[in-house]
GUPAPA-42834 format. One record per residue (C-alpha): residue in one letter; x, y, z. Coordinates in steps of 0.1 Angstrom, whole numbers, plus 5000, padded with zeros to 4 digits. Layout:
// residues N
aXYZ...
END
This chain:
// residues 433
x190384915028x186984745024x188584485048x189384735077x185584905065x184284575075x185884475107x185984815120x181584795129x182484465152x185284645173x188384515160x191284685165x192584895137x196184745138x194484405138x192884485107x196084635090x197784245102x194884095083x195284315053x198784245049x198283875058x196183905025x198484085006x201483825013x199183564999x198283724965x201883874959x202883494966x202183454928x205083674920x204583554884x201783854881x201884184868x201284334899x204784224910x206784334880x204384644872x203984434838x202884124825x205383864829x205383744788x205884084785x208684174800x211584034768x209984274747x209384594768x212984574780x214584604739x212084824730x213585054762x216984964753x216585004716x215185364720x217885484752x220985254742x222384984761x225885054778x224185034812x224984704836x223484684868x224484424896x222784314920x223484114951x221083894970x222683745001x219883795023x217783545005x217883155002x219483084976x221883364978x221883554944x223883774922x221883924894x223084094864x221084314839x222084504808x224184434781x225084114791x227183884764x228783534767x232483684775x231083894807x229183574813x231883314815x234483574835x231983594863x231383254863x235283154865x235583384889x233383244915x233882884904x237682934917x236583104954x236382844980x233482944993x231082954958x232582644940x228482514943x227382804924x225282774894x223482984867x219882974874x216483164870x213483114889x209983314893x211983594911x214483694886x212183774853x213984134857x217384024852x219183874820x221883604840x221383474879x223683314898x222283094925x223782974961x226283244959x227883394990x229283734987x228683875022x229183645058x225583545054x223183515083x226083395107x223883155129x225483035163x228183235158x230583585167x230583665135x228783965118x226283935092x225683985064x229584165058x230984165026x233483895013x235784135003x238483944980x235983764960x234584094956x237484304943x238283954915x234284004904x234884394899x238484374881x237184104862x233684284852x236084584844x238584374822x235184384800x235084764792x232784814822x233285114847x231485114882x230185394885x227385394914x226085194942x222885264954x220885074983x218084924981x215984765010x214584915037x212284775069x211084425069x209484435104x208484615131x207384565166x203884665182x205185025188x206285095154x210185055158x212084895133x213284465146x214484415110x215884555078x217084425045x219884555023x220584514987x223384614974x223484744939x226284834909x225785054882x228585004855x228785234824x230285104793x234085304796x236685174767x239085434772x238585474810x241385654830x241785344854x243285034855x241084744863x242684724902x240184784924x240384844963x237584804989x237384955019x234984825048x234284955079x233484765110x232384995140x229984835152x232484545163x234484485194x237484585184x236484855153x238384745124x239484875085x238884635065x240684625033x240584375001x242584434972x246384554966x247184714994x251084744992x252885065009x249685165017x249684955047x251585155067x250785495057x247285415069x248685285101x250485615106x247185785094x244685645120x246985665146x246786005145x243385965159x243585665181x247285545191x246385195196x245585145161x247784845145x247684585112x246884265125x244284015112x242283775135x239883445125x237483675107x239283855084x240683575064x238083745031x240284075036x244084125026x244884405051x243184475087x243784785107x242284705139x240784965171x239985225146x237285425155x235585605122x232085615141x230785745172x230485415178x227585275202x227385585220x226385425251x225085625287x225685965262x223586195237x225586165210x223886025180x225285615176x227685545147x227885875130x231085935109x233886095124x234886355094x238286405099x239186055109x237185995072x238686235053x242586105064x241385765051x240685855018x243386125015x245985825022x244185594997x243985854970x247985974978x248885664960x246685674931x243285514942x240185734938x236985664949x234385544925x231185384946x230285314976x228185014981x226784975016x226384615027x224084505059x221084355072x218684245102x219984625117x223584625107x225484875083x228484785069x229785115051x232285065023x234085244994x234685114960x238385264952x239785204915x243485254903x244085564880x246785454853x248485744857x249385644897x251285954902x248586234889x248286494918x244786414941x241986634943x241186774974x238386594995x235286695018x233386475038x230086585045x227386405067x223886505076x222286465106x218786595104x217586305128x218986565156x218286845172x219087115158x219586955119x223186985107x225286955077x228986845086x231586905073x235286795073x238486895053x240787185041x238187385029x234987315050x234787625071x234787845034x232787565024x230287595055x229587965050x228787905014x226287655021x224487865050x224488185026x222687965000x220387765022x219088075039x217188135008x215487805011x212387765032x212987605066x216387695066x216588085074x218088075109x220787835096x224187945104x228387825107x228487705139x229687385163x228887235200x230686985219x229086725194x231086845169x235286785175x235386545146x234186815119x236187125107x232787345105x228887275108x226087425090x223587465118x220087455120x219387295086x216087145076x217486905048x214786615053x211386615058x212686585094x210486375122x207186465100x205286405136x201586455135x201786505097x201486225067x204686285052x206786055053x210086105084x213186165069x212886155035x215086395017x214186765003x214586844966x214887214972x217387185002x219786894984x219687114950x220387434968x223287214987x224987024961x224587364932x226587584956x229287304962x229387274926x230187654923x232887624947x234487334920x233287054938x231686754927x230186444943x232886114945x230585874962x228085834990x228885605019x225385535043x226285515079x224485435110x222285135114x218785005122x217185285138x219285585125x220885645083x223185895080x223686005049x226986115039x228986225006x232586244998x233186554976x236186614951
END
């Protein structure tokens, strides 16, 4: 501030001061040993960190992954002991592509317990090459998260971090980070095995492809049957980039896609295409436990985190897939499955109680085929927040209560929360039980 005070007299342009502010703010927080980095004092950190865990408990682990760094990184915090340690570490000694691994810690990782250094969980930066970046490796994935469960640990969440790294002169977004992050609660008498299944979508690919790591089995062709429902061209068949996946099923189309020379919004889910997908998975006995979203530099890769119930045969809840797409005009909340119109008029009866929200209502446009019903008119988000310093698009307290309270009513709860869409657009979306 005193910088831009001082400059401002001479005629200097204002975003030239903000470039010189942050040029100065880059050099301090280049000491990332400081407090101002860690919101403590570095020497401190051992001992405020038991003294949390000593008065809340400790059967929290939290995972995170750093691919968009150099060295690539996966950092663990929590109750971290020798056995988790060295299953980990076996477990990415023995993938080809991670045998140079090692446990480190440098200046960057003072909030984490164990480090491991020159990993590569995701496709990386993909330099001089087809390939996307930054995608998740997805069998050396599902051996880290049947492995981390074989310790009494349950995934539980995965929730993104990240956010804009650059912009251009006019304020639009050239480049975004993504770090994906596990939540694991300590769960000895868990109702799953420790199989897990991931799921990773690839629209925003020539062709769009379902990617799938883990033990896929019978599956394979009920999916098959599944998507071709919605797209008739839809077959198993790997190419040269799916070699970290055990099943592909490629010219899906789960998005809108790029939505090129049209209106429609670009990569939004399609909800009924969605809501097939996890209907097969869960028909024979996977449920749906996280959904980490992987990306990068303006890609999204959504995915879901599925986990084998030991009791396979145990009938499947019903699902919705709901989607909100307040970064439109009019705001909506979508909203696919067997129960979504009901659903809908819920929702609208509750949310016209909220304020913003009175002229919402149960209705679709041409926009819509891929949903069952729409809640029209919603004001969910802070919206565009033009000519106002609130921040765009950042979500309402009032609205999401109201919203996930009268779902709960209804007997439904929240399964996971996929992120679609991409650098410019985030669609926020929630698979409900």
């Amino acid at each position: 501030v005193e910088l831009i005070l001082r400059v401002a007299p001479f005629g200097l342009s204002l975003s030239f001061a903000l470039e010189s502010c942050l040029q100065c703010l880059r050099a301090a927080m280049g000491c990332c040993g400081s407090s101002s980095t860690y919101g403590v004092a570095p020497q401190k950190i051992p001992d405020v960190i038991a003294k949390l865990r000593s008065k809340y408990g400790s059967d929290v682990l939290i995972m995170g992954i750093k691919d968009q760094n150099q060295p690539g990184k996966m950092c663990l915090s929590g109750s971290v002991d020798q056995n988790l340690i060295s299953a980990i570490h076996q477990v990415l000694l023995e993938d080809p592509d991670n045998r140079g691994v090692k446990q480190a810690k440098d200046e960057y990782d003072r909030m984490w317990e164990v480090n491991w250094h020159e990993t590569k969980l995701t496709s990386g930066c993909q330099m001089l090459s087809m390939a996307k970046k930054y995608f998740p490796k997805g069998k050396v994935l599902i051996k880290l998260f049947n492995a981390i469960a074989a310790q009494g640990w349950s995934l539980s969440a995965a929730p993104n971090f990240g956010g804009v790294e650059s912009r251009d002169e006019h304020g639009t977004p050239t480049s975004c980070v993504d770090w994906p992050v596990f939540v694991f609660y300590r769960d000895p008498d868990s109702i799953y095995t420790n199989e897990h299944l991931l799921f990773a979508i690839k629209d925003s690919n020539v062709p769009g492809k379902l990617c799938a790591a883990g033990p896929v089995g019978d599956m394979e062709a009920a999916m098959t049957s599944k998507l071709q429902a919605f797209e008739p061209s839809v077959k198993s068949e790997k190419d040269d980039y799916d070699h970290d996946y055990d099943v592909v099923w490629r010219n899906t189309s789960i998005t809108s896609g790029a939505s090129l020379m049209s209106l429609a919004k670009s990569y939004f889910p399609k909800g009924k295409t969605n809501v097939a997908i996890i209907d097969c998975a869960y028909s024979f006995g996977w449920r749906a436990v996280a959904a980490p979203n992987f990306g990068g530099q303006g890609d999204s890769w959504p995915c879901v985190m599925f986990r084998k119930l030991k009791n396979a045969n145990a009938p499947p809840p019903e699902i919705l897939f709901g989607s909100i797409k307040d970064s439109n005009q009019p705001g909506k909340f979508c909203m696919a499955g067997a129960s979504a119109d009901k659903i809908v008029d819920v929702l609208c009866g509750a949310l016209a109680k909220v304020k913003d929200n009175a002229d919402v209502k149960n209705e679709k446009d041409s926009y819509d085929e891929d949903y069952d019903a729409v809640c029209r008119n919603v004001c969910i988000t802070t919206g565009m927040a033009a000519f106002s310093l609130k921040l765009p698009y950042f979500p309402r307290g009032d609205s999401m209560a109201t919203v996930l309270s009268a779902l709960a009513a209804e007997g439904f709860q929240v399964a996971c929360c996929p992120n679609f869409g991409g650098m410019l657009d985030s669609w926020p979306t929630f698979i409900f039980e």
